[in-house]
FIFI-389956 format. One line per 4 residues: number of its first residue (from 1); their letters; for each residue x, y, z negated of C-alpha. Coordinates in Angstrom, 2 decimals. Layout:
<recs>
NUM	A	X,Y,Z; ...
</recs>
This chain:
<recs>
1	XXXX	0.00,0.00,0.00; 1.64,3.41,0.87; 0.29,6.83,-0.75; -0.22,9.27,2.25
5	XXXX	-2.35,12.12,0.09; -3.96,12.47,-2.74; -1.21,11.96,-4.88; -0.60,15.05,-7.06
9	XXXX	-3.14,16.71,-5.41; -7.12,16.19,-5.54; -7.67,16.60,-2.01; -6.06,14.97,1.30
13	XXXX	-7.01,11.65,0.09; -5.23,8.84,2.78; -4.55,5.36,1.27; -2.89,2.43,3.86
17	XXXX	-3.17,-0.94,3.34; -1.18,-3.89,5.03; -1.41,-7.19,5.10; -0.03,-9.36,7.25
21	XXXX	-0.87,-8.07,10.85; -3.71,-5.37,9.50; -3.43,-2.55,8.97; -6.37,-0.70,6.99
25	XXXX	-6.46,3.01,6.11; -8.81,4.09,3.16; -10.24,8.16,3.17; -9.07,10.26,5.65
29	XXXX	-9.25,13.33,4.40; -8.31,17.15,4.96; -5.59,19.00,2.56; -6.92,22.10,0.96
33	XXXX	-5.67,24.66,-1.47; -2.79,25.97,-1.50; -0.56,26.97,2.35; 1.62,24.37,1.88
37	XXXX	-0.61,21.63,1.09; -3.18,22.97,4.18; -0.04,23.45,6.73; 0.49,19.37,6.11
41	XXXX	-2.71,19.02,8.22; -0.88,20.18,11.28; 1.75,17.81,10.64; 1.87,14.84,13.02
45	XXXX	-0.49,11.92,11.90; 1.78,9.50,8.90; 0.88,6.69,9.93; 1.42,4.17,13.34
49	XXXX	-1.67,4.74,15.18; -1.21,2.16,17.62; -1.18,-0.69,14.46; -4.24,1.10,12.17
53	XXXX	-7.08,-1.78,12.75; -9.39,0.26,10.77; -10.41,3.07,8.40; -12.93,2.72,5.63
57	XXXX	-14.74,6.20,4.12; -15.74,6.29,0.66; -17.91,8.87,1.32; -18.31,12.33,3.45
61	XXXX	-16.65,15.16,1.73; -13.95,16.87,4.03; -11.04,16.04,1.31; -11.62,12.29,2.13
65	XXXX	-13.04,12.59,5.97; -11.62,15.43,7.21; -8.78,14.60,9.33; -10.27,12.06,11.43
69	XXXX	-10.98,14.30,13.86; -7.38,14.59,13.93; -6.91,10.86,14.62; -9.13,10.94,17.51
73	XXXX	-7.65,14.07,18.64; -4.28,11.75,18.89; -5.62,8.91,20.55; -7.50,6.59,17.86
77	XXXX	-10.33,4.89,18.70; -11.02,2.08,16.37; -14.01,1.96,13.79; -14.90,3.97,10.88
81	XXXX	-16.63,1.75,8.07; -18.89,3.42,6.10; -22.65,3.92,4.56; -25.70,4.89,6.01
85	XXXX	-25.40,7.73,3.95; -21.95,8.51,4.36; -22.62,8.25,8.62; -25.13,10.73,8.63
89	XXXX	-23.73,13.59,6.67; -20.13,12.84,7.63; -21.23,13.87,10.91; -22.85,16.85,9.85
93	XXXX	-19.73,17.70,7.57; -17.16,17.32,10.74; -19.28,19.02,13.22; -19.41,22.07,10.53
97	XXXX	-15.93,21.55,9.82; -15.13,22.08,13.69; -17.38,24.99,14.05; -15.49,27.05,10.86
101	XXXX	-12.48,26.20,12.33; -12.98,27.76,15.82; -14.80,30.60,13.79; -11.68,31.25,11.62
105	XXXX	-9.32,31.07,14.55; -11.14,33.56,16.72; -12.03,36.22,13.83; -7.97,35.91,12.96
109	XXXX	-6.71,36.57,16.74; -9.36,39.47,16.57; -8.43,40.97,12.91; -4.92,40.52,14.00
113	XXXX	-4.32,38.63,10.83; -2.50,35.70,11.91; 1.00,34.57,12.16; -0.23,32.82,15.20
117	XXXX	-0.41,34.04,18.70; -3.14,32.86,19.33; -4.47,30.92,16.57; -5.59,27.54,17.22
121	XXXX	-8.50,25.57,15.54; -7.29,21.84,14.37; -9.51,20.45,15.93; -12.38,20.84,18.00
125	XXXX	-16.44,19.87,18.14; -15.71,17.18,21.13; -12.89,15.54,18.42; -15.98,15.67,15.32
129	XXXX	-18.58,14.09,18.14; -16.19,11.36,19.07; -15.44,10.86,15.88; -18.88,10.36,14.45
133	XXXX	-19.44,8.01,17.17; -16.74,5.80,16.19; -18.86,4.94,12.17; -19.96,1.46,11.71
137	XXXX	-22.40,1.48,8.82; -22.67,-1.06,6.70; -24.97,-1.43,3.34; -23.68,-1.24,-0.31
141	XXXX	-23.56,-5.28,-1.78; -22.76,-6.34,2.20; -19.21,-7.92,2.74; -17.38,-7.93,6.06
145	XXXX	-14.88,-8.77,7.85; -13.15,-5.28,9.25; -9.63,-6.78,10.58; -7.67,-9.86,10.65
149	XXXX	-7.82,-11.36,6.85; -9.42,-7.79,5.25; -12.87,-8.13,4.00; -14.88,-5.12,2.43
153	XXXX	-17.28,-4.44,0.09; -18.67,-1.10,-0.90; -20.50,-0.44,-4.27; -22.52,2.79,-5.14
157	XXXX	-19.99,5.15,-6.22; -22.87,7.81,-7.65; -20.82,10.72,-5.97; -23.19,11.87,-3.63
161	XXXX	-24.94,10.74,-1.01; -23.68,7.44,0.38; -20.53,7.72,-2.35; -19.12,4.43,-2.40
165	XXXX	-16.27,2.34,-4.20; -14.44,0.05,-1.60; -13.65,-3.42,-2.56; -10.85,-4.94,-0.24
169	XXXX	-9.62,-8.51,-0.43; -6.78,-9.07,1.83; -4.14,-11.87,1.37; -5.49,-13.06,-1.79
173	XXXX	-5.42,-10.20,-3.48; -8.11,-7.85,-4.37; -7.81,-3.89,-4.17; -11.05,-1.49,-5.30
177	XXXX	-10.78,1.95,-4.19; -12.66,4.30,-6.67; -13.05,7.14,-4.46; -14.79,9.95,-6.13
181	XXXX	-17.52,8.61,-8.60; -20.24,10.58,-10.08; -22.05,10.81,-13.52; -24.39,8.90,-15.04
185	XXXX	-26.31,11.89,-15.80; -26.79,13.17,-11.81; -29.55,14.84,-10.73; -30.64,12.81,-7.79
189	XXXX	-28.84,10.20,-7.83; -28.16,6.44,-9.90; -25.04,6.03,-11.81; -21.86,4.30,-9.95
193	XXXX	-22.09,0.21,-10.20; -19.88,-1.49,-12.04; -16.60,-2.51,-10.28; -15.46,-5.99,-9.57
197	XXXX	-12.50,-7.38,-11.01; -9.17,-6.40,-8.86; -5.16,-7.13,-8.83; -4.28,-3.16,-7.79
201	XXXX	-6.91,-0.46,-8.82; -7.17,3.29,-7.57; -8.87,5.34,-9.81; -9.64,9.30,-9.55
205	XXXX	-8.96,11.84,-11.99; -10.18,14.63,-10.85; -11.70,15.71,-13.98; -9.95,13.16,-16.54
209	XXXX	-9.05,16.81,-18.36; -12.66,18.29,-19.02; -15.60,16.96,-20.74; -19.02,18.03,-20.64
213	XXXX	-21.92,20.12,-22.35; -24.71,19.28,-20.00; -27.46,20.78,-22.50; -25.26,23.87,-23.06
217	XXXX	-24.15,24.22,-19.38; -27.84,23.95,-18.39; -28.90,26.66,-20.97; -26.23,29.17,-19.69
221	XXXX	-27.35,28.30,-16.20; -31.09,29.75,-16.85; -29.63,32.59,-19.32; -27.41,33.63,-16.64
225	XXXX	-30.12,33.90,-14.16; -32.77,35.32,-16.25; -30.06,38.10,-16.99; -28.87,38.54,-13.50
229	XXXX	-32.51,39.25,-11.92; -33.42,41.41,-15.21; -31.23,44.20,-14.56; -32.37,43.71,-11.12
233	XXXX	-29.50,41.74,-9.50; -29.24,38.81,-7.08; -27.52,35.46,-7.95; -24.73,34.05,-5.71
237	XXXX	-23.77,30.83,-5.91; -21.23,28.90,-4.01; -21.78,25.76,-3.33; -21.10,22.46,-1.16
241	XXXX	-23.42,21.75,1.44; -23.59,18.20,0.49; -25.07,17.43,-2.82; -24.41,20.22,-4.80
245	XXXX	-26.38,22.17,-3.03; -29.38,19.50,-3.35; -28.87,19.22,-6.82; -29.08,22.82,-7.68
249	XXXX	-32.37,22.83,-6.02; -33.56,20.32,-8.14; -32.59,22.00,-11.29; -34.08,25.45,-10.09
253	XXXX	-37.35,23.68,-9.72; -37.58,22.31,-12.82; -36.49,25.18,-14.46; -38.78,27.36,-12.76
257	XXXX	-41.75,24.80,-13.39; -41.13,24.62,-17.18; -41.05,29.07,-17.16; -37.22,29.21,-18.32
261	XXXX	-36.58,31.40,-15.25; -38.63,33.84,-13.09; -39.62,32.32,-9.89; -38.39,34.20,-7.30
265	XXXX	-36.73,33.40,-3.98; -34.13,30.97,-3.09; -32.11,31.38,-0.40; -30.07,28.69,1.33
269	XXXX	-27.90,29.66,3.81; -26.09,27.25,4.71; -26.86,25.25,8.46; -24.64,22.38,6.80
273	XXXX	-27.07,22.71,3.47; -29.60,22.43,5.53; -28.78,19.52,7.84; -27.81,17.33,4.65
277	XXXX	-31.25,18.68,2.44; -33.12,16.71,5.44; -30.96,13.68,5.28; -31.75,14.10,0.96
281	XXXX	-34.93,14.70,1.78; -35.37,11.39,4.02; -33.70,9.18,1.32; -35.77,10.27,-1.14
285	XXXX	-38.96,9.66,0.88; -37.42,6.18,2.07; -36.63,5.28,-1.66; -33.19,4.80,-0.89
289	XXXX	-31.88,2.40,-3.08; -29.11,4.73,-4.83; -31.90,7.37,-5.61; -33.07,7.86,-8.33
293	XXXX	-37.04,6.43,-8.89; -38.28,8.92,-10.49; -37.93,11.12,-7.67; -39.74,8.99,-4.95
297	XXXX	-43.21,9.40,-4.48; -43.55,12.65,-5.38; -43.74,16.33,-4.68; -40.79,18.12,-3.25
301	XXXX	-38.41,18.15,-5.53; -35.58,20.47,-3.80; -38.68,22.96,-3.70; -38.71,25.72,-6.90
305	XXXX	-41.56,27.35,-4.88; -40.59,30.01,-3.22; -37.77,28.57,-0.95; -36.24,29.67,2.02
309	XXXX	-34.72,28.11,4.54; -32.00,30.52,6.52; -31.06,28.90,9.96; -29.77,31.84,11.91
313	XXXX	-26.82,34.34,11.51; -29.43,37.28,11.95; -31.81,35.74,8.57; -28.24,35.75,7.16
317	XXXX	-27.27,38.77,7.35; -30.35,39.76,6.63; -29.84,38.08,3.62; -26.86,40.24,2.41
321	XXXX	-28.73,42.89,1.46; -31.25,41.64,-0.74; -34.19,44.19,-1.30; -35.25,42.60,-4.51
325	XXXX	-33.63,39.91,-7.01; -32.51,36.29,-5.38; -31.03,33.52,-5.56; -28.65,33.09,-2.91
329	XXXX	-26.83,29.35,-2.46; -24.26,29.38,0.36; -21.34,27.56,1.38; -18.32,26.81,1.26
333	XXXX	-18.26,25.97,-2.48; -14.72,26.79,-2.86; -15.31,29.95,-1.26; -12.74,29.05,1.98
337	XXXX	-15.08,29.75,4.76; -18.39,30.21,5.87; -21.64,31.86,5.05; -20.88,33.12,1.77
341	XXXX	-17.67,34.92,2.53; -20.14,37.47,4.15; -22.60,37.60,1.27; -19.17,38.10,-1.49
345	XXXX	-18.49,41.30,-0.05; -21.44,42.43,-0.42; -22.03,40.96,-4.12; -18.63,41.25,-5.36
349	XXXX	-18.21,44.96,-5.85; -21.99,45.78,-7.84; -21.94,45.38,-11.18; -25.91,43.93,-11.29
353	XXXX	-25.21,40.65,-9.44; -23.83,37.74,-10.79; -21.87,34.59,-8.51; -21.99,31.18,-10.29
357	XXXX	-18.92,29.16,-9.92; -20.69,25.46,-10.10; -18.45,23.47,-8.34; -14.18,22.26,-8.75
361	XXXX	-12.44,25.08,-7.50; -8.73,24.08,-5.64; -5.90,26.24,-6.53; -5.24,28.58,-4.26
365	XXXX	-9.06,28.99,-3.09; -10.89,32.07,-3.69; -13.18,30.54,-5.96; -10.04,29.56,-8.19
369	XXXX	-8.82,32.63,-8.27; -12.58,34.11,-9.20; -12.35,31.70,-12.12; -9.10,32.77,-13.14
373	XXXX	-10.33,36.29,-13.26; -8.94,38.16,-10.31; -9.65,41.90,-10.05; -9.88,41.94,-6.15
377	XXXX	-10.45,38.98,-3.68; -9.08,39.15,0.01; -11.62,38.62,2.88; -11.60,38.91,6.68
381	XXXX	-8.39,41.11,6.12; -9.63,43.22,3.81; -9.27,43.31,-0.34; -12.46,43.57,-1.86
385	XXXX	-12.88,44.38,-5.28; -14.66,42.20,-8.52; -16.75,44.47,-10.40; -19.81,41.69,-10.48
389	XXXX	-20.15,39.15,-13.50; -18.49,35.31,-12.58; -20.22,32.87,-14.61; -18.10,29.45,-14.14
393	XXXX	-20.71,26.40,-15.04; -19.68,22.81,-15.46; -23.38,22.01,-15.67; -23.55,20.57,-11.74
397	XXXX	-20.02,18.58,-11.37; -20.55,15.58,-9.08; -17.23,13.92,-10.64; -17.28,11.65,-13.37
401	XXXX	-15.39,12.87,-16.51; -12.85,11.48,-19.09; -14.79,9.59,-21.11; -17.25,8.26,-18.18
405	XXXX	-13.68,7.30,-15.97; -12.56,5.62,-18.32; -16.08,3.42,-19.16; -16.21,2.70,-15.50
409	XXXX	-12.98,1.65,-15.33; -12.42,-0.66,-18.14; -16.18,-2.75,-18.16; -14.41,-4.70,-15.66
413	XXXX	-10.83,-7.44,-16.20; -8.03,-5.21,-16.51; -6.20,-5.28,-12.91; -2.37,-6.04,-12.51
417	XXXX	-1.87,-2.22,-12.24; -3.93,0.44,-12.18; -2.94,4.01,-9.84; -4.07,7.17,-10.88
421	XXXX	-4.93,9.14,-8.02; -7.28,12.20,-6.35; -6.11,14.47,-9.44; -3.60,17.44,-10.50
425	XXXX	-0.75,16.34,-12.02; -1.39,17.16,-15.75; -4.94,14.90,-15.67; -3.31,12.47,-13.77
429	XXXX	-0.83,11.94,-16.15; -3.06,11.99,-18.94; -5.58,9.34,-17.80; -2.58,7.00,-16.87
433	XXXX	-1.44,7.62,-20.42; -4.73,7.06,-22.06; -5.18,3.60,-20.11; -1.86,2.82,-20.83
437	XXXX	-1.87,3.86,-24.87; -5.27,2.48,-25.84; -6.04,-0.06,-23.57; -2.65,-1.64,-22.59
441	XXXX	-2.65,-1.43,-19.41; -0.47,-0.79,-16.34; -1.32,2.84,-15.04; 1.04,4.73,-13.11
445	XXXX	0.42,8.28,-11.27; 2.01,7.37,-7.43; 4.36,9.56,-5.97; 3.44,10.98,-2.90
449	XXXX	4.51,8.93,0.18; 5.09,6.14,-2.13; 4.43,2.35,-0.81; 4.15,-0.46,-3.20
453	XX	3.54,-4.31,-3.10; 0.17,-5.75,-4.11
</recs>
């Protein structure tokens, strides 16, 4: 097995796997964050293309799909195992992905603020389509056979949408992927299954650092809001298109149903939001089987009432200048690109609105350096400065904490050796020890580029 990203790092997430003549990559995702992690994406691809048999998705976030575009782009054509869930808003995520790119590229050659002349998108919208076209989906509890002697399994990871653990047996030995799993206490969806038992495990640790308050995040969730729209503000939040987005919706309804905040409008603007809200929307009405049951069957519950549904650039922009308090949700949720870079210049520098940090925020991101409190944030060229409250909520995280990684992880057999990946160094480090210290177990954080024997 040879670490080719997320290793020190929580995004970039690339994981080969060889045995005998196979040759099985795990995630393919994009490196975000900081310019030196992001300027590895234009790096060659690290692996042989001509021997990869396969690649298997844990699910569709761009730090674990991202670069397969980039694959294509170089010549690969072999199948993409994944969910039902994962297909469809993988697809959605790359085609989005392609589209920001080309946006970024042309609004730099016509600010003038790139090194690059001209600047070039990574990829482009034929690389996401032909990409997208390559999936093979295949059913959580379903083995098969995806190259010579490799035979998969994926488990309900509880992430997001179509969030799966991978289960790999190749040359009698047994390797589960974690990818990114989710919390027992998730909004739409079931709790991750239990793992099987394994020889080599890799584990994320994104947020093996943090614990939760739910009850006190949720509290300070409607208290910010009820503040925001008293002194007659508007409510930013950023947000991922996939699944945070839907899960925010779910908690403004209820709040809004139960009077602990005044119903007024929610925007989404977000054409990836929406695109993946009508894949939520279809699970739920389909009873998916990694929904949760109490939201089949009844009314719509990513509706708090007054909901609005912002498809074009014009309702967009439109949307910038609110004429009386909202609640806008836009992507990107790390604040990189997208929709609600146009709606933070506009928000930032009033001292009446309020944006929500809900989601991880990468170092290096403009939503990091919101969190950390920075005075000014730079934007389509231009510095624009933070006089608006920032409100950072864990009440919405999507990534299964200490305590709940380490439950997962240890209801099964202890495997030969555990690797701690998907995580900044210092949590890393400190779930490795943890699993090591109290539990007795093998658990190393892998160096990046690092191969090992199973």
């Amino acid at each position: 097995m040879t670490f080719l990203g997320g290793t020190g790092t929580v995004t970039g997430s690339k994981f080969l796997l060889e045995s005998g003549r196979s040759r099985v990559l795990v995630d393919c995702g994009l490196f975000q964050g900081l310019a030196p992690l992001r300027r590895r994406n234009w790096r060659p691809p690290p692996l042989d293309l001509g021997a990869l048999d396969a690649v298997v998705l844990t699910h569709s976030h761009l730090d674990h799909c991202g670069y397969l575009p980039v694959l294509v782009r170089n010549g690969w054509h072999g199948p993409i195992h994944c969910t039902p869930g994962t297909a469809d808003l993988a697809a959605i995520v790359l085609a989005d992905s392609a589209h920001l790119m080309a946006e970024d590229a042309a609004q730099a050659n016509a600010g003038g603020w790139t090194k690059h002349h001209p600047a070039l998108p990574l990829y482009g919208a034929d690389d996401a389509a032909r990409t997208t076209r390559l999936f093979r989906p295949v059913d959580f509890d379903v083995s098969r056979i995806i190259a010579d002697g490799v035979e998969l399994e994926l488990g309900r990871g509880g992430h997001i949408l179509g969030s799966a653990w991978a289960h790999l047996g190749l040359s009698g030995r047994d390797v589960v992927v974690s990818g990114d799993l989710g919390r027992p206490v998730h909004r739409v969806l079931r709790p991750p299954q239990p793992r099987p038992a394994c020889d080599a495990l890799l584990l994320e640790s994104t947020y093996e650092d943090r614990t939760h308050d739910d009850a006190a995040a949720a509290t300070l969730f409607a208290d910010t809001i009820r503040r925001t729209i008293g002194r007659g503000g508007s409510v930013l939040i950023p947000a991922f298109a996939v699944d945070r987005t839907e899960v925010i919706l779910v908690e403004l309804a209820r709040l809004v149903r139960e009077g602990d905040i005044p119903d007024v409008p929610v925007l989404v603007d977000s054409p990836m939001a929406l695109a993946s809200l009508r894949v939520y929307r279809r699970a739920v009405d389909a009873a998916w089987p990694e929904v949760r049951p109490e939201l089949v069957g009844a009314a719509d519950p990513f509706d708090p009432g007054h909901l609005a549904e912002l498809h074009t650039a014009q309702q967009s922009m439109t949307a910038n200048e609110p004429r009386t308090p909202s609640i806008v949700i836009s992507a990107s949720g790390m604040a990189t690109g997208g929709r609600v870079l146009h709606h933070l210049e506009r928000v930032l520098p009033e001292e009446k609105h309020t944006v929500l940090v809900v989601g991880y925020a990468a170092a290096g991101t403009r939503a990091r350096r919101l969190v950390d409190g920075a005075r000014e944030i730079k934007i389509h060229g231009r510095y624009v400065p933070v006089r608006a409250e920032v409100v950072v909520i864990d009440a919405f995280s999507a990534h299964a904490v200490a305590d709940e990684l380490v439950d997962w992880a240890t209801a099964g057999p202890p495997p030969t050796t555990t690797y701690l990946v998907h995580g900044e160094p210092a949590g890393a480090t400190a779930l490795a020890y943890r699993l090591s210290a109290k539990h007795g177990w093998t658990a190393v954080v892998p160096e990046d580029g690092e191969r090992v024997l199973l």
